[in-house]
N, C-alpha and C positions, 0 to 999 in steps of 0.2 A: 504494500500500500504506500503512495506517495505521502515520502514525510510531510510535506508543507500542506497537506489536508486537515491535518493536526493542530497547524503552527499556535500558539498561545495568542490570544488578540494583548491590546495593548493592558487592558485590566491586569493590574502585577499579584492579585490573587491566583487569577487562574493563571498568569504567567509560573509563578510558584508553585502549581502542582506538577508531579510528577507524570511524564508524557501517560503515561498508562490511564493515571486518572483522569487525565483531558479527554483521552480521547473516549473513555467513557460516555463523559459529559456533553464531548461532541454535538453527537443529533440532537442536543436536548436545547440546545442555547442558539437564541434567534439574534440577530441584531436588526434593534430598532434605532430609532429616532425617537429624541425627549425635545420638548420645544420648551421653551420659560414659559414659568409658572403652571405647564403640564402638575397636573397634585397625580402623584403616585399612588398615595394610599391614602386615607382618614382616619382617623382615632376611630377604634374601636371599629373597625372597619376590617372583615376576612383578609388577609393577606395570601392574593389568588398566586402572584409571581415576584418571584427575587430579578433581583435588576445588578448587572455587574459594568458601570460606567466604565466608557471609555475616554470620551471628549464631551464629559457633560456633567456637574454638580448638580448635586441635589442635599438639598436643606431637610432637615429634623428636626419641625417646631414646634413648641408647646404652646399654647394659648388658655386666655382665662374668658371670664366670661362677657367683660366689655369690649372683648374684642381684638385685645392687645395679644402680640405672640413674641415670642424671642427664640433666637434656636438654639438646638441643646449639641446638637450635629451636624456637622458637615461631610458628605460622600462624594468621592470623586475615584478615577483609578489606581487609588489604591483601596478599596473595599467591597462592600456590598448593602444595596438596598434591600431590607427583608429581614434583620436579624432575628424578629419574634419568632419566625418559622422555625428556627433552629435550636430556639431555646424553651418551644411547647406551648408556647403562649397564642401563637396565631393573630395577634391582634396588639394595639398597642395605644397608648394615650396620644401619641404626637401626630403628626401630622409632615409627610414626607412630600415636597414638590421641587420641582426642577428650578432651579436658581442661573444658571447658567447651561443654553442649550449644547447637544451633543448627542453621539453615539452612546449606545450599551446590550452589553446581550442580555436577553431577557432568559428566563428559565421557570419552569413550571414549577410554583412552591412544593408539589405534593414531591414530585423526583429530588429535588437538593434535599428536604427532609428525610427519604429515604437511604440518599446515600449519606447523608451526615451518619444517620443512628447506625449504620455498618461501622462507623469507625474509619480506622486507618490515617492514612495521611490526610484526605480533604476534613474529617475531624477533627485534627489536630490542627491546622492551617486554620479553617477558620475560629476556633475557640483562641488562638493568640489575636486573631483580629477582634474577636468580640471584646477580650482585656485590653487591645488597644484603643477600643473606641471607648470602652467604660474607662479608661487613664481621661480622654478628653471630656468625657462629661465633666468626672470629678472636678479636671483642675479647672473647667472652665468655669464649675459652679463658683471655686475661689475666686479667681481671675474677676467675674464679673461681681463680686462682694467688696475687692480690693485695689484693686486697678483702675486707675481713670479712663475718661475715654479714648482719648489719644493713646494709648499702650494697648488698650482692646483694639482699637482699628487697623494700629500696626500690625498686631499678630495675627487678627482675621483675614488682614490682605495676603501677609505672606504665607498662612495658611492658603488662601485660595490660589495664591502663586503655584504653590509647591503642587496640590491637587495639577492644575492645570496645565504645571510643566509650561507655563507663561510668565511673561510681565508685563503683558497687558491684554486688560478683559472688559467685557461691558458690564458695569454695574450703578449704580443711581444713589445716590444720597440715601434719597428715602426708602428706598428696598436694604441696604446697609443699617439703616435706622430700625428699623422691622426686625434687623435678625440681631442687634446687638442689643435690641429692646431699651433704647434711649432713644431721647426725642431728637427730631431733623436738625434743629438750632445744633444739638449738641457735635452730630458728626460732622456739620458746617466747620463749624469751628475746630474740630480738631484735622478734618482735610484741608483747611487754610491753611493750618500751623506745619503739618506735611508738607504742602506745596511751598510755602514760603523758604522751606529749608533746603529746599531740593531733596526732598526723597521722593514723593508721587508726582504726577501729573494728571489732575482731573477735567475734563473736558469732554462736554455731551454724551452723558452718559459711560463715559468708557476710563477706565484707571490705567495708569501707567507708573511700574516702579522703577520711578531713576536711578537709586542709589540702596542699594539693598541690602548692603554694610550697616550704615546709619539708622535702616529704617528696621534690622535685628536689634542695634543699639538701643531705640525707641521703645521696642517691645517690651512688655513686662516677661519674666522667667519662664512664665507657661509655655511662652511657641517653644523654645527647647526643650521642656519636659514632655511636650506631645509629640515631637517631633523625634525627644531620643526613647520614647517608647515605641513608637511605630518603628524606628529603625531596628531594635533591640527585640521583638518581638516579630516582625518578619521583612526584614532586610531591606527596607524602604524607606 
């Protein structure tokens, strides 16, 4: 059989499994198209399919009852949308949609569920990804308790950098404002103080990181501890 039938898409999950278990997985993973603000899933809503981005993020937000949401997650290709599948739950409080469009293969929840409970390597693979994304909850629950905003918006940028394997993306004040759960004045202000120093560049709609030395410096501690647990836990 020709090797390249096989080949791993850009997702560094699946690039990480062992060719045997790709190619399992193979016939089972579709690639679609995610558009902004495509919603994935809903709170408390069956989780019918897992989603393994390529060229396209997706947000993991909670919300209350006026309306307000802030996110707890962020997916790009290094993970996977879907994690309740795998942990029994099937369903889940937050609320997952497309933040930035792209590629992803898709896969039928009830098949990754069954190959999870066999075990093996894609069990083990994805349970270090599940502790890596529970590392980013945590610190981000601190982060946003202790950090101002300009050190929050640092590390969300270069978190979305790193995701997209870019330095620059389209994103909007007010959708930033939404997922750091502070008000529009507030990221105003702290992307003027970015721009004035030369580390970003904002303009309609789309970010750009100048200097991304300075704008780690910027960050509060978190982007490195999320960053050196993803590396630390699966080689990313």
């Amino acid at each position: 059989m020709n090797e390249n039938t096989f080949k791993p898409q850009v997702n560094r999950l699946l690039t990480a499994l062992p060719a045997s278990d790709y190619q399992r997985l193979f016939p089972h993973l579709k690639l679609v198209s995610l558009s902004t603000r495509q919603v994935i899933y809903e709170p408390g809503e069956p989780i019918a399919h897992v989603y393994f981005p390529q060229y396209a993020v997706v947000s993991l937000v909670s919300s209350i009852k006026d309306g307000s949401m802030m996110e707890v997650g962020i997916v790009s290709n290094e993970g996977m949308i879907g994690i309740p599948v795998i942990l029994g739950g099937n369903t889940t409080t937050t609320k997952a949609f497309v933040q930035v469009s792209g590629t992803a293969m898709q896969m039928d929840a009830d098949v990754l569920k069954t190959e999870f409970n066999q075990g093996g390597a894609i069990q083990n693979l994805l349970l270090r990804y599940v502790q890596a994304a529970y590392t980013e909850l945590v610190q981000g629950c601190a982060c946003n308790r202790f950090h101002t905003v300009e050190q929050r918006l640092a590390r969300w940028l270069l978190t979305v950098s790193d995701r997209l394997q870019l330095e620059d993306f389209p994103l909007t004040q007010e959708f930033i404002a939404q997922m750091l759960g502070v008000r529009r004045s507030g990221v105003t202000v702290a992307a003027n103080t970015l721009s004035k120093t030369g580390m970003i560049r904002y303009q309609r709609g789309h970010i750009s990181i100048l200097n991304r030395e300075d704008l780690s410096a910027t960050s509060c501690e978190c982007y490195g501890v999320i960053r050196g647990e993803f590396t630390r836990l699966l080689g990313n």
